[in-house]
Steps between C-alpha positions, in 0.01 A plus 500: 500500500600842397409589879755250639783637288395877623553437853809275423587867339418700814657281784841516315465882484384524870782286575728700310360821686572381859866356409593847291276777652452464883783642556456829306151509568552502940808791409228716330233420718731630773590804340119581452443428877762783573352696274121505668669474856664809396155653362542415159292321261432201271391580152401260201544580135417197261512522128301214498176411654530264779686657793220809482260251622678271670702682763199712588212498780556119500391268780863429665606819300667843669355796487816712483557407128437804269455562131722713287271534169684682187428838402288470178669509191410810284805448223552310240708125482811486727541854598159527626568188725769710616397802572186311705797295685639825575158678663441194704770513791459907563075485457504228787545490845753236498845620652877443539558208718151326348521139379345448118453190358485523151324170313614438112500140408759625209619793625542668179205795487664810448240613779572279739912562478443851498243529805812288705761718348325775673416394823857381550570866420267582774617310762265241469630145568403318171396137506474311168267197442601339196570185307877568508552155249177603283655902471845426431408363203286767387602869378383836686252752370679763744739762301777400717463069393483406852204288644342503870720282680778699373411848677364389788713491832331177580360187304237259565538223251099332406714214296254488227581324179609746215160540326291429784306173383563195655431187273502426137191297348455312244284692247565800592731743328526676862721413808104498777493582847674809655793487816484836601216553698517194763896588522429898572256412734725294692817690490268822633308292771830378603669829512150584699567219771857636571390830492250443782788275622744790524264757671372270765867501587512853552229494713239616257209326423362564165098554416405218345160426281250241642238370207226696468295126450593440894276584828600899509704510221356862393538635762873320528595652204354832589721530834834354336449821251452740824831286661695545231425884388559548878888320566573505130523080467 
């Protein structure tokens, strides 16, 4: 079954995920728990889809994580993505010392470069979340060549396959079945864990998000937002 080779897929990239990125993954968890101990913040930028849903007001989830949402383009082709990379960092309230996570499976918008390229320049410590395999192999849209993982202070490697899909099939022209999106999750859950890990170890506690399906989950949620716009995590 198709099903059975999928998850054959998966476990080997999982694997591969806890052997090669634990280790980076509990050094920038800690340097985002000094960060919000200090008063800073957590911030999310994903060129994708995924890790704009997933991260956020999640049962288990923290409440401390913020988005960073690019200025809207109003140029044309690659300059426009650069100017709107440009507005973003100086239009928000993120600030020197901040963590950003920045989510590219290839790394190679020119927006995407640009917007870390800038918040480096800001102070802003820069997190990449990349396939470093998958975007090594493919060229930049940036001006300057260089892809996410290679202006970023930090990298967080999702070891997805280069092209994404997962299995070839008889019959079809296609490789089927996409890596990126069960090996993002995991990678940013477990950066999540040792976050939470990391603060409780400073003494801080962070606001977390009960399910709003469970006996006063509402009203749950509605306190963790009070906690957390009160302390700041």
């Amino acid at each position: 079954m198709l099903a059975n080779e999928l998850l054959v897929v998966y476990r080997q990239l999982i694997d591969s995920i806890e052997q090669e990125q634990l280790q980076m993954i509990n050094r920038v968890a800690e340097l985002a728990a000094q960060s919000v101990a200090a008063g800073g913040s957590v911030y999310i930028h994903d060129r994708g889809h995924l890790l704009n849903y997933e991260l956020f007001h999640r049962s288990g989830g923290l409440a401390l994580l913020k988005h960073l949402n690019m200025s809207p383009v109003t140029g044309e082709g690659v300059q426009g993505e650069l100017d709107a990379a440009a507005a973003t960092i100086p239009a928000s309230p993120i600030r020197k010392g901040d963590i950003l996570i920045l989510g590219s499976v290839s790394g190679r918008a020119a927006s995407v470069v640009e917007l870390a390229r800038q918040a480096r320049d800001h102070g802003i410590v820069t997190v990449a979340l990349t396939a470093v395999d998958y975007t090594s192999q493919t060229p930049s849209l940036h001006p300057s060549g260089k892809r996410l993982f290679e202006v970023c202070e930090h990298v967080l490697d999702i070891m997805t396959l280069k092209g994404d899909a997962a299995l070839e099939a008889e019959g079809m022209e296609e490789k089927i079945l996409p890596t990126s999106g069960v090996t993002s999750a995991v990678v940013s859950w477990c950066f999540i864990a040792q976050l939470i890990e990391s603060l409780l170890a400073k003494g801080i506690a962070p606001s977390v998000y009960r399910s709003v399906s469970m006996p006063g989950g509402m009203e749950q949620i509605e306190a963790t937002n009070k906690r957390f716009q009160e302390l700041g995590y």
